[in-house]
C-alpha positions in Angstrom: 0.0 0.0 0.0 1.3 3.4 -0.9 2.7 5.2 1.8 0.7 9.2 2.0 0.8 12.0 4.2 -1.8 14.6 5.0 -1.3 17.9 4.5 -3.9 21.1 4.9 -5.4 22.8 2.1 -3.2 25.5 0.3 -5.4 28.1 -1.3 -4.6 28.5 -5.0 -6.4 30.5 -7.3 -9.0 28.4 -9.6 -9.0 31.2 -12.4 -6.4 34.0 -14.0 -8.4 36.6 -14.7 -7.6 40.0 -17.5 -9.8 43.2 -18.5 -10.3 42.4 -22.5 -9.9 46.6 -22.8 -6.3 46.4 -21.2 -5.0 43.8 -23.5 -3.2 43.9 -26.6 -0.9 42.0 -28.6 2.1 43.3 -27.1 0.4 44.2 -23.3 -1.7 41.9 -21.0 -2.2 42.6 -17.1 -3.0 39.3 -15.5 -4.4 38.7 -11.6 -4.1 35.7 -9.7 -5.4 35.2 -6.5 -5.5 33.7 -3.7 -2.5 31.9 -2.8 -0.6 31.4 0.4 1.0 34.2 2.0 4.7 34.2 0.3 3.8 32.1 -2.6 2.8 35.4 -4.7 6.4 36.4 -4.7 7.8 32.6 -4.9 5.3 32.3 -8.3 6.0 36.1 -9.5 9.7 35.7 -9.3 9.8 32.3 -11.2 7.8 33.5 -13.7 8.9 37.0 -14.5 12.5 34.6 -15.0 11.3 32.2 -17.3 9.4 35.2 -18.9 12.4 37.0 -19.9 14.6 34.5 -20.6 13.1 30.9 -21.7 11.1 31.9 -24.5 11.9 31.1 -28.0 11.6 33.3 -31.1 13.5 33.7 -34.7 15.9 36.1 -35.4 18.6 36.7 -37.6 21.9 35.8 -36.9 24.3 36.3 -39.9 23.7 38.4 -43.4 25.4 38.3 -46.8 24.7 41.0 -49.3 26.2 40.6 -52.8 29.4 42.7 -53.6 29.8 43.9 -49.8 32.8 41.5 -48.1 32.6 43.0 -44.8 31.0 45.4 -42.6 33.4 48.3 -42.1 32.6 49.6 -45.9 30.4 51.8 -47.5 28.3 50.7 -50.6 27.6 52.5 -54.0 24.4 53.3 -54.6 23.0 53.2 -50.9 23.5 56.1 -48.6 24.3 54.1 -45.4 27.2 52.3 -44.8 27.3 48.7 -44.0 27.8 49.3 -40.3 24.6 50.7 -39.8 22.7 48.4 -42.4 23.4 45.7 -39.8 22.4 47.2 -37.0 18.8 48.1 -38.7 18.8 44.4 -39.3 19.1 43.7 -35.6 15.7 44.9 -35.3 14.2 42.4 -37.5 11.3 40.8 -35.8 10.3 37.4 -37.3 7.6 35.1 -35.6 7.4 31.6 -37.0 4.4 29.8 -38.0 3.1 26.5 -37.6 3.7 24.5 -40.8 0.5 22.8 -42.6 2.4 20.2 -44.7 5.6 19.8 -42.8 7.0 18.6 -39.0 7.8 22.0 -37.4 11.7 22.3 -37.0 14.1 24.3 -35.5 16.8 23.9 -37.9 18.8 27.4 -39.2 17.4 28.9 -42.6 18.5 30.5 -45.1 16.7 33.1 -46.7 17.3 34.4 -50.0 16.3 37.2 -52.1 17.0 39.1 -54.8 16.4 43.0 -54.8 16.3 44.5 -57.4 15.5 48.3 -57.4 14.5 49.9 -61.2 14.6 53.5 -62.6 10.6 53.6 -62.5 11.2 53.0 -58.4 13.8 56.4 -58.4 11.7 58.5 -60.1 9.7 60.1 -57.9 12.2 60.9 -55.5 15.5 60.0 -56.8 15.9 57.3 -54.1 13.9 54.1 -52.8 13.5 52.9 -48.9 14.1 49.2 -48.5 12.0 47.9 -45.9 12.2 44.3 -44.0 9.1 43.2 -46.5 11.3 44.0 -49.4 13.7 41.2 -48.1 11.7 38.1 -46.2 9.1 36.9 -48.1 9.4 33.5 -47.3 5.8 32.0 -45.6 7.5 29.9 -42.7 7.8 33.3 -41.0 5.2 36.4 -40.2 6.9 39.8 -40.5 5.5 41.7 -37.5 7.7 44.8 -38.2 7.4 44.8 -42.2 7.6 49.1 -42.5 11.3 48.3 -40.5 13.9 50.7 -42.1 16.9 48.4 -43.9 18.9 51.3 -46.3 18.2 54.0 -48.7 19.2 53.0 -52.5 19.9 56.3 -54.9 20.6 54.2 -58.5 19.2 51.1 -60.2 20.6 48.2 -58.8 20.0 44.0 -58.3 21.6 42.4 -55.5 21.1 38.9 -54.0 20.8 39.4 -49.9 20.9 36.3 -48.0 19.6 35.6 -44.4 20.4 32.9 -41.9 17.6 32.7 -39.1 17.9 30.5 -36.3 15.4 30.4 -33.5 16.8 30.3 -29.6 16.3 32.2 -26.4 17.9 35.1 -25.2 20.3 37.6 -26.1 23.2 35.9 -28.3 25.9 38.4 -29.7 27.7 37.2 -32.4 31.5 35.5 -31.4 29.0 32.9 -30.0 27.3 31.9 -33.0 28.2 28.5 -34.6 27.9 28.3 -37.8 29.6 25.6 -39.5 29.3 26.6 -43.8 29.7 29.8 -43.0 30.1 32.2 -46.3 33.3 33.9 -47.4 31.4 37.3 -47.0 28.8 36.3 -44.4 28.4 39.3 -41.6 27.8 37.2 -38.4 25.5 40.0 -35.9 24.3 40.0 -32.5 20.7 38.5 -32.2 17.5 39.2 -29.7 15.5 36.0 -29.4 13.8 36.6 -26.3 10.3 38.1 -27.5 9.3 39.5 -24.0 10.6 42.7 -23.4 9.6 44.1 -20.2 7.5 41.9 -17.0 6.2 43.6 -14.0 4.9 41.6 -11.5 3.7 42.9 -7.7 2.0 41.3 -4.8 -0.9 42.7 -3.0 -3.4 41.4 0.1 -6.6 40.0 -0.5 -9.3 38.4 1.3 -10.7 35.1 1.6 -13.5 34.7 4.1 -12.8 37.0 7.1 -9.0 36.4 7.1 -6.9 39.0 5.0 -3.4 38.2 4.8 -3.7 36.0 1.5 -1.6 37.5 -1.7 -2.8 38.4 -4.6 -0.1 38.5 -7.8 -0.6 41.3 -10.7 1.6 40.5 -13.4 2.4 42.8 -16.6 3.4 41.5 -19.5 5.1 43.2 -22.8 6.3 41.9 -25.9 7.6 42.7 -29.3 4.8 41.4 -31.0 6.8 38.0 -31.9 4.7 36.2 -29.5 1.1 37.9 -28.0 1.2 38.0 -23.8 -1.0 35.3 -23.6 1.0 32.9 -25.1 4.1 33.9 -22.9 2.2 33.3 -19.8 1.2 30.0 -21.2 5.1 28.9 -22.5 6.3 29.6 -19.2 3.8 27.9 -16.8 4.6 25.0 -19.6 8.5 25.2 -19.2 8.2 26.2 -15.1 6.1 22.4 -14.8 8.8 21.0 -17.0 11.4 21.6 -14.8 9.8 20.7 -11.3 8.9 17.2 -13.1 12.7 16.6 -12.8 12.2 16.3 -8.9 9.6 13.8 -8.9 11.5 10.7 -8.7 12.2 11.7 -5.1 9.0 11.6 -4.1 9.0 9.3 -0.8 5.9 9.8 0.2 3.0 10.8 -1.1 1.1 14.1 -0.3 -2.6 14.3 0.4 -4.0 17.4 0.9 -7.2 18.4 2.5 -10.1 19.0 0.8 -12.1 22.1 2.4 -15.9 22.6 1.6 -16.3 25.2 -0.6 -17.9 28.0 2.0 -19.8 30.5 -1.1 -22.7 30.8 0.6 -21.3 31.4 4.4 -19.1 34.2 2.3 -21.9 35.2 0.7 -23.9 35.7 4.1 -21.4 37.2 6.1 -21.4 40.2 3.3 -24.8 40.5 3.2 -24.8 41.0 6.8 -22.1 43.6 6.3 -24.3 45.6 3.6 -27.6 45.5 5.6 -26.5 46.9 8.5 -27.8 50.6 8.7 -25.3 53.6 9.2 -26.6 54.5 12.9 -25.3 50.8 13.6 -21.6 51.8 12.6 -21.0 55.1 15.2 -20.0 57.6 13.0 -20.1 61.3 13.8 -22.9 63.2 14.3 -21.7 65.5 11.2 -21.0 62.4 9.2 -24.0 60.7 9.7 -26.5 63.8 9.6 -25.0 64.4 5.8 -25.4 60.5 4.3 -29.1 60.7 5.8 -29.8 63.9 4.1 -28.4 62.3 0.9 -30.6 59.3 1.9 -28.3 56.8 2.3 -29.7 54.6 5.3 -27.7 51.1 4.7 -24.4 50.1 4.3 -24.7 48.9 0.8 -25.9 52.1 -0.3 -23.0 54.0 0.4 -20.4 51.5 -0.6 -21.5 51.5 -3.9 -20.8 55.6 -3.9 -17.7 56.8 -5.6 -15.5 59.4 -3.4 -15.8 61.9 -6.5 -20.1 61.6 -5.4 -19.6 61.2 -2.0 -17.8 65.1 -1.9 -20.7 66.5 -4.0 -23.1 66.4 -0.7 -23.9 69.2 1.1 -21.7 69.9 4.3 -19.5 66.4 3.1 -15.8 67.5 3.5 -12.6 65.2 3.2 -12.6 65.2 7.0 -15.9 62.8 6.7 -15.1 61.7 3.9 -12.0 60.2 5.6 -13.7 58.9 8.6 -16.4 57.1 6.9 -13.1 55.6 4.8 -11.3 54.0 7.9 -14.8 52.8 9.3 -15.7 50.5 6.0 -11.9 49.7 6.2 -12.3 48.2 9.6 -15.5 46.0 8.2 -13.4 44.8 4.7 -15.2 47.1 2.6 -14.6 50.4 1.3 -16.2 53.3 -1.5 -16.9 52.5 -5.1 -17.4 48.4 -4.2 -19.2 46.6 -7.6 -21.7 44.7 -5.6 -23.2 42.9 -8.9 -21.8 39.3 -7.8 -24.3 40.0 -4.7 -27.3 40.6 -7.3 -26.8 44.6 -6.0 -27.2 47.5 -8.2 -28.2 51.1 -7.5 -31.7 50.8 -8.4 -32.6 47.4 -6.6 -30.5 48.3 -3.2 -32.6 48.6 -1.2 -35.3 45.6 -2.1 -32.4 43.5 -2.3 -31.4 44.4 1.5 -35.0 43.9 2.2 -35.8 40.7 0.8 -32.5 39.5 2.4 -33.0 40.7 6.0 -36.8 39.2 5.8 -35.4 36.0 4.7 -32.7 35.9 7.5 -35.6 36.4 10.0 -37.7 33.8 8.8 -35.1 31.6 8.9 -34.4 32.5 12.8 -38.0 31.9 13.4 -38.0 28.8 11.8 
């Protein structure tokens, strides 16, 4: 019989949640919550890591255009020298696509293109901007910068350009680039594969039941477009489970945890409790409560659901009031400008919903 221990329950969030209207393809603010008190930093840390440098892209890591031997030269017939051509190439970002008719691979490849720039392209303006949609065309790989600046060409010319692209993770620079059929004339450059460029991550408290000391992890994610946020977060929880498997032949015993009953509706109750009780019940100052029952708010779930910007409109309401009513729902786990939708509470209905509550909780007594 297999050997198990028993261990409590650890809270763990059942859902990652994200506002559609902040996201983009490049910017996604995730929440997580709850989890154990230290675990939002333990989590955060690992995967702002594994973030910024696990993930794999494509990028270009040697070039070879025809007639140029090296990269300390200018060229005729293009306005910047070769120096800077190869750092505009740097900035080349590629994402790869999932192949239809072929295993996906991560072997090197090597694009090639000819350009070929006419008189009927001069005309207008003497000279013609190559772009990075000039060069790649190749359909293994997306473009996601195609407007990307290459060089400026001032005369009629026809060129074969030549790009390796590898994919990896990281930041490479050149000297460490292996490449064994290297060209005579091949220009070896640094290369960007990580795709995530920046990741914030901060913990905050939160609440489960009455006890407050659970953490709650935000985490911001940017990229460069060669991989959306969503799929970043998703390729590092992948690689972060990857490398804890490693440890599981050690396991000597096994752990069971707990299984805690699910307590919605005691949650649920103990807030409704909170929002029906009425403001004489919560001893504010005279001032303080004078003003909210001249703006006719009698319950605590009426004012809750009042925005500070609201609360200063009423007559004789100043921040002093403002403040003390503030550290009072504080001190109950509530506070101004609470969506109480979940609890079936908007501003029209407040009041029946209070009503149909506190009439039910007595009948219940009685019963």
């Amino acid at each position: 019989m297999e050997r198990s221990v028993l261990y409590g329950e650890f809270k763990m969030p059942k859902q990652i949640k994200w506002k559609a209207e902040e996201c983009s393809d490049t910017f996604a603010r995730f929440v997580a919550e709850p989890f154990e008190r230290g675990f939002g930093h333990t989590v955060g840390n690992s995967l702002r890591r594994m973030l910024l440098s696990s993930l794999e892209s494509p990028a270009i890591i040697s070039l070879c255009i025809e007639g140029v031997p090296h990269e300390y030269m200018a060229i005729d017939g293009i306005i910047e020298d070769m120096t800077n051509i190869v750092l505009n190439f740097k900035g080349a970002l590629l994402r790869r696509l999932p192949m239809t008719d072929e295993p996906f691979s991560r072997e090197i490849r090597i694009l090639t293109h000819l350009l070929e720039i006419t008189e009927e392209q001069l005309a207008a303006t003497g000279q013609y901007k190559v772009t990075l949609r000039d060069i790649i065309k190749d359909g293994c790989f997306e473009v996601v910068n195609p407007t990307l600046h290459l060089f400026t060409v001032t005369k009629p010319m026809r060129k074969q350009v030549n790009l390796r692209i590898a994919i990896g993770r990281g930041y490479v620079p050149s000297e460490r680039h292996a490449i064994e059929d290297r060209l005579v004339d091949e220009i070896i450059i640094d290369s960007a594969f990580s795709p995530v460029s920046l990741v914030n991550y901060w913990v905050e408290n939160t609440r489960v039941g009455q006890e407050t000391d659970y953490d709650r992890l935000i985490v911001e994610i940017t990229t460069d477009g060669r991989v959306t946020p969503f799929e970043a977060l998703g390729f590092a929880d992948q690689i972060g489970i990857k490398h804890l498997e490693s440890f599981v032949d050690i396991e000597a015993q096994k752990l069971n945890f707990d299984k805690v009953v699910e307590e919605v509706d005691s949650d649920h109750d103990i807030m409704m409790q909170k929002l029906s009780r009425r403001i004489d019940e919560i001893e504010l100052s005279v001032r303080s409560t004078n003003c909210l029952n001249s703006a006719n708010i009698s319950i605590i779930a009426e004012l809750v659901m009042k925005p500070e910007s609201e609360m200063l409109k009423y007559r004789n309401f100043g921040k002093k009031s403002l403040n003390e009513i503030k550290l009072k729902l504080m001190e109950m786990g509530l506070g101004l400008g609470m969506d109480l939708s979940k609890y079936g509470i908007n501003s029209e209905n407040v009041k029946s919903v209070i009503s149909v509550y506190l009439e039910e909780r007595n009948n219940n007594k009685n019963g």
